[in-house]
N, C-alpha and C positions, 0 to 999 in steps of 0.2 A: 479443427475445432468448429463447431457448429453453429453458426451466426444467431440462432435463436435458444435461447437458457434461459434461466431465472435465476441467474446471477447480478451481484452488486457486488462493489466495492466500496470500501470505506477506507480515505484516504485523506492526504494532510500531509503536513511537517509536522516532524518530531515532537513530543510533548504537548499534542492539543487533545489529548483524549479517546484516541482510537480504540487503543483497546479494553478501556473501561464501557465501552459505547458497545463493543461486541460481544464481551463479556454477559451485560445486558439484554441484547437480542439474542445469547445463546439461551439464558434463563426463559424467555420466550419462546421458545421452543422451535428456533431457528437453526441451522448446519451452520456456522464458522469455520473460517480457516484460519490459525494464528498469522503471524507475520514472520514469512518467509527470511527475513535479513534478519530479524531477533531469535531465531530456529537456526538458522546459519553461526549467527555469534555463538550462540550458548551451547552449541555441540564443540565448535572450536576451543573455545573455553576450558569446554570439560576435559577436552585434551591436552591442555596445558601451554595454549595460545595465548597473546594479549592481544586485546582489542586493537596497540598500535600495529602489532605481526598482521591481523585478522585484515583492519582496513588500511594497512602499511599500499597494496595493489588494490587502489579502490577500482581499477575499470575490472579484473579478474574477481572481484568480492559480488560486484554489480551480476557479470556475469553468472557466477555458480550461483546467485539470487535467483536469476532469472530464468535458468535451469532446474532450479527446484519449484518454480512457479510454474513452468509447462508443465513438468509430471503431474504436480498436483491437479490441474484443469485437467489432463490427457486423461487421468482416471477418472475423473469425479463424475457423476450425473448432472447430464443438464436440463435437468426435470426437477431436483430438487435445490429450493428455493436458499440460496445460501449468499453469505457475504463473508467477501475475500479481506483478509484488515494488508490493502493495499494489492493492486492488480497489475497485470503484465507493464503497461503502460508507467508504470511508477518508474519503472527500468530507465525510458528516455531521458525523463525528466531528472531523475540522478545523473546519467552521463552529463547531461548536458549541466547540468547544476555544478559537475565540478570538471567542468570545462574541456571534457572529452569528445572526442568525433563518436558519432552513432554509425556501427558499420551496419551494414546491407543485410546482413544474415541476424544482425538484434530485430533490427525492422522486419524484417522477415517472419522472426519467431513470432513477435510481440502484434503484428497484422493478423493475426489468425484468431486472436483473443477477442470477443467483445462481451460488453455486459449488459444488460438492461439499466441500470442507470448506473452514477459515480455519485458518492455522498462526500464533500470536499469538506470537510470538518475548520470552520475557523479557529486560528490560535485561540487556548484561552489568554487570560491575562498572566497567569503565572508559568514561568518555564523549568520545568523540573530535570534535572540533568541525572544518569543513571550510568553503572555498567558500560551502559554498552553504545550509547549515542557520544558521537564524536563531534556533533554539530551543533548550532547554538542558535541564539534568535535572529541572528541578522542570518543566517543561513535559511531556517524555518521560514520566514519568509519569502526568503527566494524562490523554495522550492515551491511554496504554497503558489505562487504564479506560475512556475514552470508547469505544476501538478495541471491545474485547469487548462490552460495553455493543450498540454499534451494528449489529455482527454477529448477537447472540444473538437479538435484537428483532427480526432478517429471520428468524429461522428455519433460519439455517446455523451448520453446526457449527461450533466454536472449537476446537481444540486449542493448548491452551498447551502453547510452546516452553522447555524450562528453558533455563538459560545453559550449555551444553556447549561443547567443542570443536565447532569446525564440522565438522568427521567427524564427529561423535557426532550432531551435529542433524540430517546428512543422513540418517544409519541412523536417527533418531526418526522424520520425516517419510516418509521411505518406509514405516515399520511401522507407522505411521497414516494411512497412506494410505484 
């Protein structure tokens, strides 16, 4: 993978607005990529999984995440200007969030990845629970530190997201772009 792109990610704990916030920059006439673990869920789904079947093996859920994360980056052009809703790196920061060891060949995979910057989205105030999130605000939390944490230590920027209107987060992200 090629150290130099113009890729971003846009990342966070559950239910702080990521993909209303990408949604938005697609209408700006940006490339998106949905969220690889909500693409995971809802194909399982459609086969006639439950969400407990689905993240019943959270470290094997992690991984086939993080295997549909490489193909995606392996294809995609790193010339055009896209944001990921959540990036290789999210990978560590889940094992580690539900208290798994990070083997050598995730690190491996997830080293080859980088982005021009990480857009760290703060919770909003309200936590909206769905389908297919298994996790909750004291978790969201956690992760939101583990997320920065995981980013900082590769060496890619972080810019934290306040809790704004999603117009306002789109004009924040583009002026840190």
């Amino acid at each position: 993978m090629p150290r130099s792109n113009n890729w971003y990610v846009v990342t966070g704990g559950p239910s702080v607005g990521k993909t209303t916030l990408l949604e938005l920059l697609q209408r700006h006439g940006y490339t998106i990529f949905p969220e690889a673990a909500r693409t995971e869920i809802d194909e399982k789904i459609a086969l006639g999984f439950t969400i407990e079947q689905i993240r019943g093996d959270e470290l094997r859920f992690q991984l086939d995440v993080l295997g549909r994360k490489a193909d995606i980056e392996h294809a995609h052009d790193p010339n055009i200007v896209t944001f990921f809703d959540r990036g290789m790196h999210d990978t560590l920061a889940y094992i580690e969030a539900h208290g798994m060891q990070v083997g050598d060949n995730v690190r491996n995979i997830v080293s080859r990845s980088h982005y021009k910057k990480v857009f760290l989205l703060e919770p909003l105030p309200k936590y909206e629970q769905d389908y297919a999130r298994t996790e909750n605000e004291v978790f969201r939390s956690k992760i939101t530190g583990l997320l920065h944490k995981t980013y900082a230590q590769a060496g890619i920027d972080v810019v934290i997201v306040p809790p704004l209107t999603p117009a306002k987060r789109v004009e924040f992200v583009l002026e840190n772009m």
